[in-house]
LODRENDO-966277 format. One line per field, with one value per residue (C-alpha): residue number from 1; x, y, z; residue in one letter. Coordinates in steps of 0.02 Angstrom, whole numbers. Example, Ala and Ser with C-alpha at 12.3 -4.5 7.8 and 13.67 -1.06 7.14 Angstrom:
REM residues 2
num [1,2]
px [615,684]
py [-225,-53]
pz [390,357]
residuo [a,s]
REM end
This chain:
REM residues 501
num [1,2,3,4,5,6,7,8,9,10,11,12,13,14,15,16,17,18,19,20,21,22,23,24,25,26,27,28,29,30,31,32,33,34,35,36,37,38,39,40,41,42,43,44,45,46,47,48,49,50,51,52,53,54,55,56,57,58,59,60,61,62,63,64,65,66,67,68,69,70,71,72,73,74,75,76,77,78,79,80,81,82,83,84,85,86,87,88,89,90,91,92,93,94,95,96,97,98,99,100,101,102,103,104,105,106,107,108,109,110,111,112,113,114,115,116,117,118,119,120,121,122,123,124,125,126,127,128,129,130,131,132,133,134,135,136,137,138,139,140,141,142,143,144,145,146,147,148,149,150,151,152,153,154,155,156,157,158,159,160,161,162,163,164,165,166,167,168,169,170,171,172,173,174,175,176,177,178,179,180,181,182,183,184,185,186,187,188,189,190,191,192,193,194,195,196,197,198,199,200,201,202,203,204,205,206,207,208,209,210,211,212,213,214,215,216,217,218,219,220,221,222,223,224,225,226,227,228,229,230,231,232,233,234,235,236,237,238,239,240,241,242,243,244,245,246,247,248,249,250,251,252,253,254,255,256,257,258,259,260,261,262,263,264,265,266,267,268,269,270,271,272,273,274,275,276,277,278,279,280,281,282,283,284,285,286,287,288,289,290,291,292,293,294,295,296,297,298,299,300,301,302,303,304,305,306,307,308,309,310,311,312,313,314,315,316,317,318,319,320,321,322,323,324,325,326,327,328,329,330,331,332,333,334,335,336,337,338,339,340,341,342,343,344,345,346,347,348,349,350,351,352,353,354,355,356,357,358,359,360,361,362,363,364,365,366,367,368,369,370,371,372,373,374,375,376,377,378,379,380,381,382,383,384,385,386,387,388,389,390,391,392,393,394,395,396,397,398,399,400,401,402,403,404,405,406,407,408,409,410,411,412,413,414,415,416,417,418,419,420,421,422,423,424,425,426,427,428,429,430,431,432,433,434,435,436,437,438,439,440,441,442,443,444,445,446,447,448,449,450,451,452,453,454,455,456,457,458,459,460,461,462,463,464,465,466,467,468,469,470,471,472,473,474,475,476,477,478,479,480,481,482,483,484,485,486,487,488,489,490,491,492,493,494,495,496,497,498,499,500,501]
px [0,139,200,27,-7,170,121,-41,60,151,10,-68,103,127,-61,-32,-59,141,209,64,128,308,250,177,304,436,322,296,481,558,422,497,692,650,566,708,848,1008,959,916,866,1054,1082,920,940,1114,1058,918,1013,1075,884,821,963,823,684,606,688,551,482,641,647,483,498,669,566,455,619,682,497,472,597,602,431,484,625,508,437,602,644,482,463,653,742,826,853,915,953,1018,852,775,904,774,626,698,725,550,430,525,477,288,278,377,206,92,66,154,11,-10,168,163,22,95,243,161,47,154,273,124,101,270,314,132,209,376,309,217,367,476,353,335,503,623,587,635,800,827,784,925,1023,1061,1139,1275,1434,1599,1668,1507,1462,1637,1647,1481,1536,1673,1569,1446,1616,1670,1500,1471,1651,1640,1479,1454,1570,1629,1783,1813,1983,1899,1766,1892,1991,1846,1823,2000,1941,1794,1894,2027,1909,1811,2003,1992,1963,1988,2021,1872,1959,2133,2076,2225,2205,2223,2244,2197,2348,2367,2186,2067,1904,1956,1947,1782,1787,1730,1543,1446,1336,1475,1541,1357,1339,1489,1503,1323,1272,1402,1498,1344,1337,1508,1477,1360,1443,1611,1548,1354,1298,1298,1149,990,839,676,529,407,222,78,-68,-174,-137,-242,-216,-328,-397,-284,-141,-198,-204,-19,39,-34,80,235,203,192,357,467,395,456,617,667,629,759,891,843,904,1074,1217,1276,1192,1101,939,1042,1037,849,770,887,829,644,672,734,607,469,541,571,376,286,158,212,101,193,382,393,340,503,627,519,367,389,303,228,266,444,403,301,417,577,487,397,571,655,518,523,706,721,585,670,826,761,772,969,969,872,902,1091,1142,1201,1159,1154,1139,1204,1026,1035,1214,1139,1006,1130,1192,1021,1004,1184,1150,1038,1151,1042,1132,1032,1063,978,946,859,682,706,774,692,537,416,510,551,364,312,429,370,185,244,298,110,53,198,143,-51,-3,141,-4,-142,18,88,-85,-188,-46,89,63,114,265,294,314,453,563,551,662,806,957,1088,968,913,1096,1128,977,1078,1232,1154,1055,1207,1317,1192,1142,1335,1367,1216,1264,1423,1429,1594,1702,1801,1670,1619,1803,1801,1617,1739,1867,1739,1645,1822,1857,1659,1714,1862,1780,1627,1745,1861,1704,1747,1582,1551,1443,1602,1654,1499,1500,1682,1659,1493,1561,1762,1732,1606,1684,1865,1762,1714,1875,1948,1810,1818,2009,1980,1859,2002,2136,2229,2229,2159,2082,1939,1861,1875,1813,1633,1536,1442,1588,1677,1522,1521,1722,1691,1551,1678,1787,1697,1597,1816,1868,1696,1705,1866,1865,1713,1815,1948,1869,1764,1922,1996,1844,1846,2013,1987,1855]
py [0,119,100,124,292,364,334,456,588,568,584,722,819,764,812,983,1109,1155,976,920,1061,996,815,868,991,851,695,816,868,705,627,760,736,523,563,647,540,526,614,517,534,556,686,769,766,829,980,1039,1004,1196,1256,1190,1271,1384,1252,1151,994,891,980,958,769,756,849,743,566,642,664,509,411,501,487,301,301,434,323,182,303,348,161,125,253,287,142,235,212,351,245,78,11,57,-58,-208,-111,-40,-218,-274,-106,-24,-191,-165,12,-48,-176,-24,-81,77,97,-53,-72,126,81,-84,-6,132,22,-105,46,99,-74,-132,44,36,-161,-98,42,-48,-177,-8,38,-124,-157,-5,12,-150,-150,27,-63,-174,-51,39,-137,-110,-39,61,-103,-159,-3,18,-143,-121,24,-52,-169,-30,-3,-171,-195,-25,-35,-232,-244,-50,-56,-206,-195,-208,-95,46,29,29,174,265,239,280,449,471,438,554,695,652,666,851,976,1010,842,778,772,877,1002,1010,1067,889,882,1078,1109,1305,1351,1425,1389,1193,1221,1163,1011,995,992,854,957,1007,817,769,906,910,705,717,844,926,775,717,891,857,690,743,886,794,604,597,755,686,554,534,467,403,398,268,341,337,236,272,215,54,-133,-274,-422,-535,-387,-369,-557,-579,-414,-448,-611,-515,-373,-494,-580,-434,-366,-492,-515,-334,-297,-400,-326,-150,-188,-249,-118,-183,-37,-34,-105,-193,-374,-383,-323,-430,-565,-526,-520,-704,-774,-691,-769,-939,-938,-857,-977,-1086,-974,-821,-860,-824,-639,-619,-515,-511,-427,-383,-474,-360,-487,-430,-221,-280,-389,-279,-133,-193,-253,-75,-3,-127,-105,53,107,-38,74,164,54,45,245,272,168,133,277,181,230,65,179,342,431,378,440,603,587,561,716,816,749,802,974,998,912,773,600,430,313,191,361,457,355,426,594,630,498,646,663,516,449,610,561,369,436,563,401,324,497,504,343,392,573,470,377,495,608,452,376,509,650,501,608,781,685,652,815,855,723,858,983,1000,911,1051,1206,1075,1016,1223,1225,1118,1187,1363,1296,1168,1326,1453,1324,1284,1454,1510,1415,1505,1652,1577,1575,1459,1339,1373,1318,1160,1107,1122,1018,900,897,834,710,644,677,559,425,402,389,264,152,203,171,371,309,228,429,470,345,350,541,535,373,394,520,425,252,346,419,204,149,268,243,57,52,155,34,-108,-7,3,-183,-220,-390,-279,-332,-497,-517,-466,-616,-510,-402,-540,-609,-425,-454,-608,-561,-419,-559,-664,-519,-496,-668,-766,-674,-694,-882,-915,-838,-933,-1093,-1060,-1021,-1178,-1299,-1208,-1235,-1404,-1429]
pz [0,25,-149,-209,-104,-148,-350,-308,-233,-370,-480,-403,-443,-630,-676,-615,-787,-771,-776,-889,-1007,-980,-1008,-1179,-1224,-1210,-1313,-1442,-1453,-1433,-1558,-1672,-1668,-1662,-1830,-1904,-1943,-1882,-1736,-1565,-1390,-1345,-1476,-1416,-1231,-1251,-1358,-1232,-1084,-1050,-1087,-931,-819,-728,-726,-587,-563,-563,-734,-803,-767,-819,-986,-1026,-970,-1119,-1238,-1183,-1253,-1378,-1481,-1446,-1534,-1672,-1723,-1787,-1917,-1986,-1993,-2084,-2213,-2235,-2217,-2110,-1921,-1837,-1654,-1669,-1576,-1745,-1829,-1818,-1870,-2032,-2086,-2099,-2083,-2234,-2323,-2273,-2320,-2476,-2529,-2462,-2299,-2220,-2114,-2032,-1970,-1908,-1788,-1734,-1668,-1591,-1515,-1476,-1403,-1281,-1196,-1182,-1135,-979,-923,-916,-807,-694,-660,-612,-492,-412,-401,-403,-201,-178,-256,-166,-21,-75,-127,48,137,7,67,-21,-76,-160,-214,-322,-380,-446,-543,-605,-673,-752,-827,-898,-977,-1058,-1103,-1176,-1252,-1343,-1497,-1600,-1503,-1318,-1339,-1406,-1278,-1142,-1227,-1232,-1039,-1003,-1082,-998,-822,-874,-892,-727,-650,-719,-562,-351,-299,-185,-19,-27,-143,-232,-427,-538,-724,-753,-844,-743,-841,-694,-798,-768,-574,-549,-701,-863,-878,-902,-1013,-1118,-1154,-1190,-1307,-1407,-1402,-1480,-1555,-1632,-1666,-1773,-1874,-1906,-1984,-2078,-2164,-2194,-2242,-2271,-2348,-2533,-2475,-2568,-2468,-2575,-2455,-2464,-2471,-2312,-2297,-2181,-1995,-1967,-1917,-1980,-1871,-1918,-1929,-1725,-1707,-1744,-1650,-1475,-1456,-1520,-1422,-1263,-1302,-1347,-1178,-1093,-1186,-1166,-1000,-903,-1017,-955,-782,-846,-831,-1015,-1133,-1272,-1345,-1494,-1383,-1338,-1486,-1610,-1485,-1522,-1696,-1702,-1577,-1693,-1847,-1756,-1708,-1838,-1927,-2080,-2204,-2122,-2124,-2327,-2272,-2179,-2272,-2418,-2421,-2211,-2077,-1935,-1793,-1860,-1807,-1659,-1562,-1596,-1551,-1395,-1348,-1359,-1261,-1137,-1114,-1133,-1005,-862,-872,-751,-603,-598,-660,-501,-379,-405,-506,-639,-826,-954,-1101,-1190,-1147,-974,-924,-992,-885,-733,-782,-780,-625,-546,-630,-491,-361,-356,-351,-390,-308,-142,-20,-189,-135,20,9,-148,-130,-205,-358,-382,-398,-489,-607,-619,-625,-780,-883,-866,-926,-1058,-1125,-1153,-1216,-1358,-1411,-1435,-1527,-1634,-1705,-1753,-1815,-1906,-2068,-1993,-1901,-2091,-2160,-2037,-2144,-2282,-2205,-2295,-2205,-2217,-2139,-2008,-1945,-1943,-1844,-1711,-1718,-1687,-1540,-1469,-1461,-1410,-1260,-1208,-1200,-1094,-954,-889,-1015,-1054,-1224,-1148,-1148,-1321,-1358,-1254,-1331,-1528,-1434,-1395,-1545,-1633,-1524,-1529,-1734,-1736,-1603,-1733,-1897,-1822,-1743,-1560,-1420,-1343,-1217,-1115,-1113,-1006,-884,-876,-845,-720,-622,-617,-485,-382,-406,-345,-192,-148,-194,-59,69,36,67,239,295,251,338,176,124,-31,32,85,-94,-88,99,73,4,-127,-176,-206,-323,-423,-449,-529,-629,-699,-725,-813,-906,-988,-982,-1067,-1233,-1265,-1228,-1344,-1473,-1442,-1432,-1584,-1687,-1630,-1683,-1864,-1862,-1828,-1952]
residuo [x,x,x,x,x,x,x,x,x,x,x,x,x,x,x,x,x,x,x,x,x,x,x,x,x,x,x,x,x,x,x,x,x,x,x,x,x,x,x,x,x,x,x,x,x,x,x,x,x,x,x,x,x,x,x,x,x,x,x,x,x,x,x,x,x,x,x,x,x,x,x,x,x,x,x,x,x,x,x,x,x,x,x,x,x,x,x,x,x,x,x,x,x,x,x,x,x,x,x,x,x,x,x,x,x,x,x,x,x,x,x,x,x,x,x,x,x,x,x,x,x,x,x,x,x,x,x,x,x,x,x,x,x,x,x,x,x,x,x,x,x,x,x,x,x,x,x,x,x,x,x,x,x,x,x,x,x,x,x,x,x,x,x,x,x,x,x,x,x,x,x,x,x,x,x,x,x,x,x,x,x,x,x,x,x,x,x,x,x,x,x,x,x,x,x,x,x,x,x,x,x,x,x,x,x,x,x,x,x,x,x,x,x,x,x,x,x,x,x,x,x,x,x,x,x,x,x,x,x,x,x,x,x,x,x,x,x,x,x,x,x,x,x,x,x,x,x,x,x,x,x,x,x,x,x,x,x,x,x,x,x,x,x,x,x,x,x,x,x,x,x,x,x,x,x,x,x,x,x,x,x,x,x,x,x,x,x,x,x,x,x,x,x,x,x,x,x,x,x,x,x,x,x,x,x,x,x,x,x,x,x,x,x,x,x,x,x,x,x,x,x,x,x,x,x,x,x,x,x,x,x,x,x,x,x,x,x,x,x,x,x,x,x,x,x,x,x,x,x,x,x,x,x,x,x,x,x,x,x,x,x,x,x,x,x,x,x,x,x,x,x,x,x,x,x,x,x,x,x,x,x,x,x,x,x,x,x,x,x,x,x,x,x,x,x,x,x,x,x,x,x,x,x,x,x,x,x,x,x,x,x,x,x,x,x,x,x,x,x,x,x,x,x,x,x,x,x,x,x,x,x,x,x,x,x,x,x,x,x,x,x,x,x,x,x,x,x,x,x,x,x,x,x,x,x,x,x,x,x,x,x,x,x,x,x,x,x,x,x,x,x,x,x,x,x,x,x,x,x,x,x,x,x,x,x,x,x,x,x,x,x,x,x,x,x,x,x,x,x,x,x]
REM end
């Protein structure tokens, strides 16, 4: 019962007309930028970061919970129409709902995934509210030991699975950790890494790294490598599902529910596993008379699974964001960093020193979910036109606002100069196929997992032993272990049998 009375206080905040406004204000925008490809919730979070500098914090976590769906949902139109998937969650969809919309059937695999999108999206919520108090709960028994150790393994996963290559994830978290380093250290206050520059007292910003990473690392892109690309887009039907279209969705839509869910509680990133998992459960199971339809004329079990899946996963993210303060995905170490804008720090004590927001901002997803489906269904074809503005004035459009934003926060040219430096580097990590995720979490955590380490070592007396003496740090060091080691001996043993063969 006290879950159920803290969700109506936290109702009775969300429905008030300024974070109702907020709510809407953020669907609408993050519908938008998910429609417009190449552009995701990172990229879109990032940019609208500094806007919110003088907002209530719980509007502004409600209005980025509203970025964060809705362009989650936006991306599926993108992938259908275009054949383009601006988020790799969308990777999936573009194989089979551009084939639909391809034999006419645009329609029918638009409502599908926003459909499917609204009840994987309500389950997933449900399960967060039912169980993020109890892993809080959880949570707080932990101590230093645990509590870096479990970092480190936020690290190794993010690090390992992001990427095709585990070196350039862990490069990129060396990064990351090197410009966390940057600033007053956190108990001498002596000056680290600031290279004699005053403006690097205090550290880099978070919102500066997500910006320039992002954003302006994606305008850059586009100007130097995919500014000579021609999209053909495929033409609307109108937004409706048969019987027997619904008859094969509501299955699909209850496996890749359950499929992506337990991935969003998993510090490893990404929707890429669970929705590639859907994909091949939904091919594996479709009906005899239905399997030709796959990869040739599209099957809509193969947009409703994947999709319910992302949704799923992406909406389950929340329970380590909150109650461990540990992001599993680029738009959720952005989120982290909304959050310690505002000197707010998820983690087991936020359900109890921030209980109000926190259920204002789990009853603003159940109202986020309603308000994406009443936008997506009925106004598809206006989400359309916005694919018609022309690429060049609309990157512009970013770069303006990414700059503009940076620069409002501290009045600083300095910063403008860092958010260029930035932008390169998030430049040169895209070209050469380097994870920039690992550079956020490396950046948010280093300092927090460094705080553990030290507090954990105090607690030992100095002796390192201290993480090996605890029964479930010791179980968190060896899932980091074996989260380096298993990989690398499938591959191994793979290589040998082909060898052998």
């Amino acid at each position: 019962m006290d879950i159920f009375n803290a969700l109506l206080q936290g109702f009775a905040t969300a429905i008030s007309p300024v974070n109702l406004i907020w709510a809407l204000v953020g669907c609408t925008l993050g519908t938008a930028v998910g429609v417009l490809p190449g552009i995701g919730p990172a990229v879109a979070v990032a940019m609208l970061l500094p806007i919110t500098a003088k907002v209530d914090i719980t509007a502004s976590m409600i209005f980025f919970s509203g970025i964060y769906y809705g362009a989650m949902y936006g991306g599926s139109t993108t992938s259908i129409l275009l054949n383009t998937p601006g988020e790799t969650a969308s990777m999936v969809t573009a194989m089979e709902g551009n084939k639909m919309a391809k034999s006419g059937r645009a329609g029918a695999a638009l409502a599908t995934a926003a459909i499917g999108s609204f009840v994987a999206g309500t389950i997933a919520t449900v399960l967060v509210t039912l169980f993020a108090p109890i892993v809080a709960e959880f949570a707080v028994k932990l101590g230093p030991p645990e509590y870096f150790l479990l970092m480190v393994l936020a690290f190794t996963t993010v690090s390992a699975v992001l990427g095709k290559s585990a070196l350039r994830g862990m490069t990129a978290l060396l990064i990351g950790l090197a410009m966390g380093l940057i600033g007053l250290d956190q108990i001498t206050g002596q000056a680290r890494y600031t290279g004699g520059v005053p403006e690097l007292l205090d550290g880099i910003e978070i919102v500066l790294v997500a910006v320039g990473l992002f954003a302006v690392a994606e305008v850059l892109h586009y100007v130097l490598y995919e500014g000579r690309v021609v999209e053909t887009r495929n033409p609307m039907s109108r937004v409706y599902m048969s019987a027997r279209d619904w008859k094969r969705s509501i299955p699909a839509w209850l496996r890749g529910t359950a499929i992506g869910a337990p991935f969003g509680c998993i510090p490893a990133g990404g929707t890429e596993i669970p929705t590639f998992m859907s994909y091949a459960v939904e091919k594996k199971m479709a009906k005899a008379e239905d399997k030709g339809e796959f990869g040739a004329k599209g099957a809509i079990e193969g947009v409703a699974g994947p999709e319910a899946a992302n949704n799923a996963t992406v909406t389950m993210a929340m329970i380590p964001l909150l109650t461990l303060g540990i992001p599993t995905s680029n738009t959720t170490a952005i989120l982290l960093g909304a959050f310690q804008n505002y000197g707010i720090q998820p983690g087991p004590q936020l359900f109890t020193t921030s209980a109000a927001l926190v259920w204002t901002l789990i009853a603003s997803l159940y109202i986020g979910n309603v308000m994406l489906l009443i936008l997506n269904l009925p106004l598809v074809k206006l989400w359309v036109q916005l694919l018609k503005i022309p690429k060049p004035q609309l990157y512009a459009g970013i770069l303006i606002f990414a700059t503009v934003g940076a620069y409002g926060m501290r009045q600083s040219a300095f910063d403008l100069v860092l958010l260029w430096g930035i932008g390169l580097l998030g430049l040169l990590m895209r070209r050469f196929d380097f994870p920039t995720a690992p550079v956020v979490v490396g950046m948010i955590l280093g300092p927090l997992a460094e705080a553990q380490m030290r507090n954990a070592l105090s607690i030992g007396e100095g002796r390192w032993t201290v993480f090996i003496e605890r029964p479930m740090s010791l179980f968190l060091l060896a899932v980091v272990i074996a989260v380096l080691a298993l990989p690398r001996l499938y591959r191994h043993f793979a290589r040998r049998r082909t060898m052998a063969a």
